[in-house]
C-alpha positions in Angstrom: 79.1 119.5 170.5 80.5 117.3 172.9 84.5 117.7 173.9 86.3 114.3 173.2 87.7 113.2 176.4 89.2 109.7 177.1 86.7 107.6 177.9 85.0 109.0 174.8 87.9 108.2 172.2 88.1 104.6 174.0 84.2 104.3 172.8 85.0 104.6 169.2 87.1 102.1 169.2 85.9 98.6 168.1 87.2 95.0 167.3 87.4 93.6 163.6 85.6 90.3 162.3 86.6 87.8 159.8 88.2 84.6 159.7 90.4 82.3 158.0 91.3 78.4 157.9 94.6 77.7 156.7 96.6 74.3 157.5 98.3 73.3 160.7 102.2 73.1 160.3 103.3 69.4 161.0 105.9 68.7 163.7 107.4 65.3 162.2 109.6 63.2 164.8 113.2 64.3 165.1 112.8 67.0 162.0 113.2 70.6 163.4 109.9 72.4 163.7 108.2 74.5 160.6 106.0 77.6 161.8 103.2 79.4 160.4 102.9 83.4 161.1 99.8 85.3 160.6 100.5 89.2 159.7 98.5 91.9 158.6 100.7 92.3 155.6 104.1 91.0 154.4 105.0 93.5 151.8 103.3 96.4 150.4 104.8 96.3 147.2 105.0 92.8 145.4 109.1 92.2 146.0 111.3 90.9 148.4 114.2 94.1 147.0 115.0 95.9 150.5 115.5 98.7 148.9 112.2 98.7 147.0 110.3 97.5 150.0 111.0 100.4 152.6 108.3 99.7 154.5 107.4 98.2 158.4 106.0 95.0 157.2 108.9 94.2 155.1 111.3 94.8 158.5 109.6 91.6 159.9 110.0 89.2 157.0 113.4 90.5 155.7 115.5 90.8 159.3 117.5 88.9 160.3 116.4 86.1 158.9 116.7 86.8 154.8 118.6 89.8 154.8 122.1 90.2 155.9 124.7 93.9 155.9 128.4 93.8 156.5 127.3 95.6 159.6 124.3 94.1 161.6 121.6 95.4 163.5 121.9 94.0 167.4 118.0 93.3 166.6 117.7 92.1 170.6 119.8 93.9 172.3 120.3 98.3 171.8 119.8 98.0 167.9 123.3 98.9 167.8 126.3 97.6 165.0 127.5 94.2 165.4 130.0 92.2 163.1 128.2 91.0 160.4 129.4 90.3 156.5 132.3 92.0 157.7 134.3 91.3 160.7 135.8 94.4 160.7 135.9 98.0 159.8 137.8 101.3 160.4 138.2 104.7 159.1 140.6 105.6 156.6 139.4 109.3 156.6 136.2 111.5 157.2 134.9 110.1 153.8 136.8 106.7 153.4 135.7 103.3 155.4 137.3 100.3 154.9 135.7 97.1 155.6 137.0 93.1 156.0 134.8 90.5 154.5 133.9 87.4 156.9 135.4 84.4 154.7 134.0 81.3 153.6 130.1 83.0 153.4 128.0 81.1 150.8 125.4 82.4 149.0 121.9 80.4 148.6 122.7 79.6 145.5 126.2 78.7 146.6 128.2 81.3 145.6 130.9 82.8 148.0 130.6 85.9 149.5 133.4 88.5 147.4 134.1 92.7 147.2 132.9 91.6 144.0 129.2 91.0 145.1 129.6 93.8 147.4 130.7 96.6 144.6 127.9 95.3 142.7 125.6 95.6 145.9 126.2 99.1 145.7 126.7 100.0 141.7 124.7 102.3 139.5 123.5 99.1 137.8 121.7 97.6 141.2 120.7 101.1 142.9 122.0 104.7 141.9 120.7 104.6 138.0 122.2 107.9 136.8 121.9 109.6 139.9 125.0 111.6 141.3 126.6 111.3 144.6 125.4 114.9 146.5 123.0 115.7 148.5 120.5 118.6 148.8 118.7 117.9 145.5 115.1 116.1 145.2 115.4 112.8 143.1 111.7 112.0 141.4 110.9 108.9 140.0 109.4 110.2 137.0 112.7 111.2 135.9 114.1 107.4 136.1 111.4 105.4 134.7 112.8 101.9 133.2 112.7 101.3 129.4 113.2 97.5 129.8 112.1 95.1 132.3 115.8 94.5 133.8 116.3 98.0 135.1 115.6 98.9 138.2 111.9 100.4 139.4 111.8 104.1 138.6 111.8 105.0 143.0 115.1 103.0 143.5 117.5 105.6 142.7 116.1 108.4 144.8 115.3 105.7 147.9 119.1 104.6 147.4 120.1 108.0 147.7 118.0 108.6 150.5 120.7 106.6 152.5 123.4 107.4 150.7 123.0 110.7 149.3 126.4 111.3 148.6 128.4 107.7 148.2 130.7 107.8 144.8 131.8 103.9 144.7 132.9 100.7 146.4 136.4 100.2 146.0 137.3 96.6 145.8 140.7 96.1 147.3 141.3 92.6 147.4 139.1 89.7 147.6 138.0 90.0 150.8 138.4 94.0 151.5 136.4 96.7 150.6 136.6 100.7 150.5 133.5 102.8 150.9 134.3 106.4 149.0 132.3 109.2 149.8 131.5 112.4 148.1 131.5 114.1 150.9 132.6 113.8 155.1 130.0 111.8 157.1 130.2 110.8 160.3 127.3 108.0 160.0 128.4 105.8 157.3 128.9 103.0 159.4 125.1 103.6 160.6 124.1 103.8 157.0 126.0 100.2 156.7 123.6 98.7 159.3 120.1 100.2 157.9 117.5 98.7 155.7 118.7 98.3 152.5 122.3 98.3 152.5 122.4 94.6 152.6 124.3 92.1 150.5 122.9 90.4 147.0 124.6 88.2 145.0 126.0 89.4 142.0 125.5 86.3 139.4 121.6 85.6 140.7 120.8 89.1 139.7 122.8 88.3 136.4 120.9 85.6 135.4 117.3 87.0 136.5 115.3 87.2 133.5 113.8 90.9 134.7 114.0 93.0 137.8 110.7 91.4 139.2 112.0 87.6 139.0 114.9 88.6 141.0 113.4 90.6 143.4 111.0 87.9 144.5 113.2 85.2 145.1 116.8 87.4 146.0 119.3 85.2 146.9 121.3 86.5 149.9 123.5 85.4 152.7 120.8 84.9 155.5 120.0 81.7 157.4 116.7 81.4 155.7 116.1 81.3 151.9 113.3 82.2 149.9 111.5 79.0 148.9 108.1 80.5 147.7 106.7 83.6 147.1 102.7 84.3 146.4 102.2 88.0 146.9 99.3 89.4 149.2 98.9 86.0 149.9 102.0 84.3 151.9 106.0 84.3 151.8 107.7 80.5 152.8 111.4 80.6 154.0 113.4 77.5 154.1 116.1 76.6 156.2 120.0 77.3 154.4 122.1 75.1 156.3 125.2 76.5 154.5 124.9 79.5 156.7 127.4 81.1 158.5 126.1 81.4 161.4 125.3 77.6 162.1 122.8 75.7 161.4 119.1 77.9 161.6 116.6 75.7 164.1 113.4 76.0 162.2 112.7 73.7 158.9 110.3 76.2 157.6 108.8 80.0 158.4 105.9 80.9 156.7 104.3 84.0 156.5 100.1 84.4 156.1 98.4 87.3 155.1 95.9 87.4 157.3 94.2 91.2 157.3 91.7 90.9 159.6 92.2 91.1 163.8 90.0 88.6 164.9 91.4 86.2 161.9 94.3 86.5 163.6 93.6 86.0 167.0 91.3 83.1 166.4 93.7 81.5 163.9 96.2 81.4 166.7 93.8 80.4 169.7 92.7 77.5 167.4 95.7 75.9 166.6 96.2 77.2 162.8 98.9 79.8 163.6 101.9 79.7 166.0 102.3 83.2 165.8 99.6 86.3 165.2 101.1 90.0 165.0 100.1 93.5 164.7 97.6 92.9 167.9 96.4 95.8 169.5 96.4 96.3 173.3 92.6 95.2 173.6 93.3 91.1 172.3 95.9 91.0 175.0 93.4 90.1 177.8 91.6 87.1 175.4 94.6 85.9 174.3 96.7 85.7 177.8 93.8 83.9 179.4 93.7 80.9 176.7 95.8 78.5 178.3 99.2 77.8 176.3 99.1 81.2 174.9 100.9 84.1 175.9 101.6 88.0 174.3 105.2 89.5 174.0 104.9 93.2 173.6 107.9 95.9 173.6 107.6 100.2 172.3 110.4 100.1 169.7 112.5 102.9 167.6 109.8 103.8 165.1 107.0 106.9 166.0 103.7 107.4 164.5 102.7 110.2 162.5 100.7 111.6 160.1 102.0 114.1 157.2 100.5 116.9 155.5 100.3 118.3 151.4 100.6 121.5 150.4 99.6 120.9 147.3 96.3 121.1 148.9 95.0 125.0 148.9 93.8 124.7 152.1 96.7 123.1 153.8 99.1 125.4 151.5 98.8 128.0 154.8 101.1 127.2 157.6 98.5 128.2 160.2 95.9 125.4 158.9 98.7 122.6 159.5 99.3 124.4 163.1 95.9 124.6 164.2 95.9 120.5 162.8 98.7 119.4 165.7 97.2 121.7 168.3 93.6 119.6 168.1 95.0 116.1 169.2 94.9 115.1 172.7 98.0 112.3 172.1 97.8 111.1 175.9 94.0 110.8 175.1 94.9 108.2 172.2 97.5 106.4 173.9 95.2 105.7 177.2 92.2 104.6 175.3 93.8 102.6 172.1 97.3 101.8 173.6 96.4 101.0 177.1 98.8 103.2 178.2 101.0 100.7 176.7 103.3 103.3 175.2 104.7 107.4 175.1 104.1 110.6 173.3 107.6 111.0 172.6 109.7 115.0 172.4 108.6 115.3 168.6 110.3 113.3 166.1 113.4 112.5 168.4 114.5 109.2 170.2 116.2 108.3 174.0 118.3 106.6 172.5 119.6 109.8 170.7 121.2 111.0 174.4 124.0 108.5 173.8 125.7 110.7 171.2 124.4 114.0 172.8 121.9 114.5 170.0 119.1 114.5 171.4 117.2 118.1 172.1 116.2 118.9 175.9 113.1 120.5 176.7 111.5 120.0 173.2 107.8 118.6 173.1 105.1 118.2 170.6 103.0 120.4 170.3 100.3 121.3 173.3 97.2 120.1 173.3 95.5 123.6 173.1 91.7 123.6 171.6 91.7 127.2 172.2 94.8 128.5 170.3 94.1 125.6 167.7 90.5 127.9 166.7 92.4 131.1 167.1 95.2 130.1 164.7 92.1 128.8 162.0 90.7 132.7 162.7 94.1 134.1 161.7 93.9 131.8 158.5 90.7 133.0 157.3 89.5 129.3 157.4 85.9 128.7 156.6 85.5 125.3 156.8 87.0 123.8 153.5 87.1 120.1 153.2 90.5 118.4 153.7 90.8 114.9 152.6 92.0 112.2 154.9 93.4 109.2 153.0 93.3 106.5 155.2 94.3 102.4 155.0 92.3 99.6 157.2 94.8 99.0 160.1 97.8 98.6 158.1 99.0 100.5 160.8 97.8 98.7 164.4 94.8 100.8 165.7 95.1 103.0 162.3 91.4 102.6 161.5 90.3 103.8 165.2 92.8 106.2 165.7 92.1 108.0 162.2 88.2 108.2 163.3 89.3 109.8 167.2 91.0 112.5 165.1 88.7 113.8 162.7 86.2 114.1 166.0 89.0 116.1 167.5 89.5 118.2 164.8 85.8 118.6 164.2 86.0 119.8 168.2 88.2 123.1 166.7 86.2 123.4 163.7 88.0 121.4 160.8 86.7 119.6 158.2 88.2 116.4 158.2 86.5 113.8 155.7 87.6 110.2 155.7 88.6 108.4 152.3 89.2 104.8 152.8 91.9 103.7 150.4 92.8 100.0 149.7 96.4 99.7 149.2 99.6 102.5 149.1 99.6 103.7 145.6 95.7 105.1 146.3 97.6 106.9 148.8 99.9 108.2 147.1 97.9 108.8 143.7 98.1 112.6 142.7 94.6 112.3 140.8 92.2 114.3 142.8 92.6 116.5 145.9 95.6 114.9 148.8 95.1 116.2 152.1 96.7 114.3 155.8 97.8 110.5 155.8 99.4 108.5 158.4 102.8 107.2 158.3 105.7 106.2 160.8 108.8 107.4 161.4 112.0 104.9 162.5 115.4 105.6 163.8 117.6 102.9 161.8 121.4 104.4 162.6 120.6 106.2 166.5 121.2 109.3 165.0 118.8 112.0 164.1 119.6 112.0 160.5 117.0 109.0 160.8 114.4 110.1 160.5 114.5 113.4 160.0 116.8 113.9 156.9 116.0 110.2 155.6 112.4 110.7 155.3 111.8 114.5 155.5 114.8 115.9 153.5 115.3 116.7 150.0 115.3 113.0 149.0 112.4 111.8 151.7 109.6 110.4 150.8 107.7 113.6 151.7 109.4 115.2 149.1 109.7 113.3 146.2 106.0 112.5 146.3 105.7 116.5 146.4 103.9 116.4 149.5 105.9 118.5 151.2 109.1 121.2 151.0 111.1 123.8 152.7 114.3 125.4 151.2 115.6 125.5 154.7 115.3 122.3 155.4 117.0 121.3 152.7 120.0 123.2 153.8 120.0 121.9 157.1 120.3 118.3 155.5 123.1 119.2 154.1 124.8 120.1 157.0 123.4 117.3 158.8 124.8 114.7 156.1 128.5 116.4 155.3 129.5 117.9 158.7 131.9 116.3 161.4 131.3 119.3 163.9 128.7 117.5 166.7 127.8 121.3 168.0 126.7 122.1 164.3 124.8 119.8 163.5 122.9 119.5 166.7 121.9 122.8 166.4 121.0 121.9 162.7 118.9 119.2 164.4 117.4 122.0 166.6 116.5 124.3 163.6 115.0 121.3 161.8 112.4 120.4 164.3 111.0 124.1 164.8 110.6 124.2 161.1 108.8 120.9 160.8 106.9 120.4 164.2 106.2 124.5 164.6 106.4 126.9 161.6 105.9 124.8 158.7 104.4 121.4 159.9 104.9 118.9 157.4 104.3 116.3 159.8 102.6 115.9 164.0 104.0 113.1 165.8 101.5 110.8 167.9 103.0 108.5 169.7 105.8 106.2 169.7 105.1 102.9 168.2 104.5 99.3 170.1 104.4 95.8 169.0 102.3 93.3 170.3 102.9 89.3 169.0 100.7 86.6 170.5 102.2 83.1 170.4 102.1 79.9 171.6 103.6 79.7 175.4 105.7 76.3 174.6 108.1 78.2 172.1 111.1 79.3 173.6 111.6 82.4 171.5 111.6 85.8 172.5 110.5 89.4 170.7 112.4 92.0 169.3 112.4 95.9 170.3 111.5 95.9 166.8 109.1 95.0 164.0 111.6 92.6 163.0 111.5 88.8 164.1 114.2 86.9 164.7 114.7 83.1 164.2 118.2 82.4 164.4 119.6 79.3 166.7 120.7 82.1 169.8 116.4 82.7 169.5 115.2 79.7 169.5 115.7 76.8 172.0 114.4 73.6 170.4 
């Protein structure tokens, strides 16, 4: 057998096929410019609901364009708070923030902005369900199923306390004033503020909404683009709102295309039919950057891949099995040959940008690349070769097909019985009929601090755990600690603790590599891209 080297992952990988002829956008004299954007995918799910849609794809059509928080995201600068709905917000204790509303705000349907729509924004009725504000304990969505079509999705309440595990109320304390109570102390409740899903919904649109589904595709917001149509799977138009607060947006029209294939995408764009095509990997840069008129805008950005492990599985169930698993990847080898070298294999599930608030663990790697220990640790497990399932999408994730297939060689290198089973869509991912084994997934820091990810997606209330994937009693704890304390030298060694458990002893995931965007577009826009999956058209990005 072979050893899989570089040049012999790069072989595996290949280009896609396919096209797709969809109209030109017009640019009518003196009207400001509509644009068409091919994407891989625009949500995963069927709704525009930020909460419901936690997902990479939904970053990029929802900010900053539809979505808004009281706290924004500095989407082009550091990804840091900036004033948003609120102009202004301080501490009134270690569980108490109160915020001032910016005045005069409209809706898209008109209305203007209150602590009425922000209370609401934040009620049982629009996220918590029945839930209670304290952390520690796994929320499952079969216990919160709906019983008419108004309530809320049965995963909202445990995705809402995700981010806000332990938030009791908003507090509305005059018309333009709120109060943020908190169960508990937490010293990132100003990061949860500026995170996806903590943005602001009217409270009269979701009202009148004849069920949960009509309002969460078409939510009406504060954003400087509005939701003019919606076709799931298919494409997503935004229309200019030129009540916004921020002035008036530059673009008549955005509209996003589902257009799955690579090579759609590319030649869409080349030919005139698209202005934008994203989710390109590293090997289209060359064809598109020597079309004339055409260039490729390409940045890493705060989000890692990784793929996750269940223990439901027998075979997975032993520690070792997972250990030996992270051992087998060569991640330089993966980022030379499908990344061009284009990107990192980051210190585990951590950040840079975690070193601003000393948070950030020195010294800590993922784990060696180590062929040899990998087949000693399958010896101590008794492994004999038992199939584990590999459920795996068609490039929702950039490279995902490729880089799924230059595993399963490297783990057949160790002796591992990886098998392939090509699913079509999320819930076959997640489906508990049958036998679950290792999928892929990504990991994003949305508040610079390590509670993101780690606690968000791999705590009690991750996604890990409520689809039973995946627990440690530990870890748990740690969360807790990491969610409630104010002491900086505690919870960094929480931090600490939390990584050996999940990257050494009990792997429930093995970080790859940290995650780049590439977005080809035409060379006579004057726009720029994000750090981030996100896409912003607002005037200061865009020069007509």
């Amino acid at each position: 057998m072979l050893p899989i080297n570089r040049r012999g992952a790069l072989g595996l990988f290949g280009a896609a096929a396919g096209s797709l002829i969809l109209p030109r956008p017009v640019l009518a004299q003196g009207k400001r410019r509509s644009i068409t954007i091919a994407v891989q995918k625009i949500t995963i799910n069927g709704t525009l609901d930020v909460w419901n849609e936690q997902s990479n794809v939904g970053e990029r059509v929802f900010f900053p364009n539809l979505w808004e928080g009281l706290i924004l995201r500095d989407w082009m600068g550091n990804q840091g708070p900036l004033p948003g709905l609120a102009t202004e917000w301080k501490r009134i204790d270690d569980k108490t923030l109160e915020l001032k509303l910016r005045q005069g705000v409209k809706f898209h349907n008109g209305d203007e902005l209150t602590a009425a729509d922000v209370v609401f924004t934040f009620s049982k009725e629009r996220l918590f369900g029945n839930t209670e504000p304290k952390g520690g304990k796994t929320i499952f969505a079969d216990d919160h199923k709906p019983t008419t079509v108004k309530e809320l999705p049965a995963s909202v309440p445990g995705i809402a306390r995700r981010l806000w595990p332990a938030l009791a109320g908003v507090e509305a304390v005059d018309k333009y004033t709120v109060r943020f109570h908190n169960a508990t102390p937490d010293v990132t409740l100003e990061g949860r503020l500026y995170s996806a899903g903590s943005q602001i919904t009217n409270r009269r649109a979701w009202d009148e909404a004849k069920s949960y589904t009509d309002w969460a595709r078409k939510p009406v917001t504060t954003g400087p683009y509005m939701v003019a149509e919606f076709r799931p799977d298919v494409s997503l138009t935004l229309v200019a709102f030129d009540q916004y607060w921020g002035g008036r947006p530059p673009l008549e029209q955005i509209r996003f295309v589902e257009v799955p294939e690579v090579a759609s995408r590319v030649n869409g764009l080349l030919s005139g039919e698209y202005d934008f095509a994203c989710d390109l990997p590293p090997d289209q840069i060359a064809t598109i950057q020597k079309a004339p008129g055409f260039e490729v805008q390409s940045s890493t950005i705060w989000n890692h891949r990784v793929s996750v492990f269940n223990i439901e599985n027998p075979v997975l169930a032993n520690p070792l099995v997972r250990r030996a698993m992270t051992h087998s990847i060569d991640r330089q080898a993966i980022v030379d040959a499908l990344w061009a070298g284009k990107t990192v294999v980051p210190a585990g599930l951590q950040f840079e940008s975690f070193r601003a608030t000393d948070m950030f663990i020195e010294g800590w790697k993922a784990p060696e690349f180590n062929p040899a220990l990998a087949r000693d640790l399958l010896k101590q497990a008794g492994y004999k070769g038992d199939r584990i399932p590999f459920r795996l999408l068609n490039n929702y994730y950039t490279n995902q097909t490729a880089n799924g297939q230059i595993m399963v060689e490297m783990w057949k290198q160790v002796g591992l019985n990886v098998e392939i089973e090509m699913k079509e869509n999320w819930g076959q991912i997640h489906d508990r009929n049958g036998v679950k084994g290792v999928r892929d997934w990504s990991a994003s820091n949305n508040i610079n601090d390590p509670i993101t990810p780690m606690v968000v997606q791999y705590g009690p209330n991750g996604e890990l755990q409520q689809m039973k994937d995946w627990t440690n009693a530990e870890m748990n704890q740690l969360s807790v600690v990491m969610e409630t304390s104010t002491d900086r030298a505690l919870r960094k060694k929480a931090i600490a603790r939390m990584l050996e458990i999940c990257e050494r002893e009990d792997p429930a995931y093995q970080v790859l590599h940290q995650n780049a965007v590439f977005t080809g577009m035409k060379s006579s826009l004057k726009w720029k891209a994000a750090p981030a999956f996100a896409m912003d058209f607002r005037a200061a990005n865009w020069a007509i």
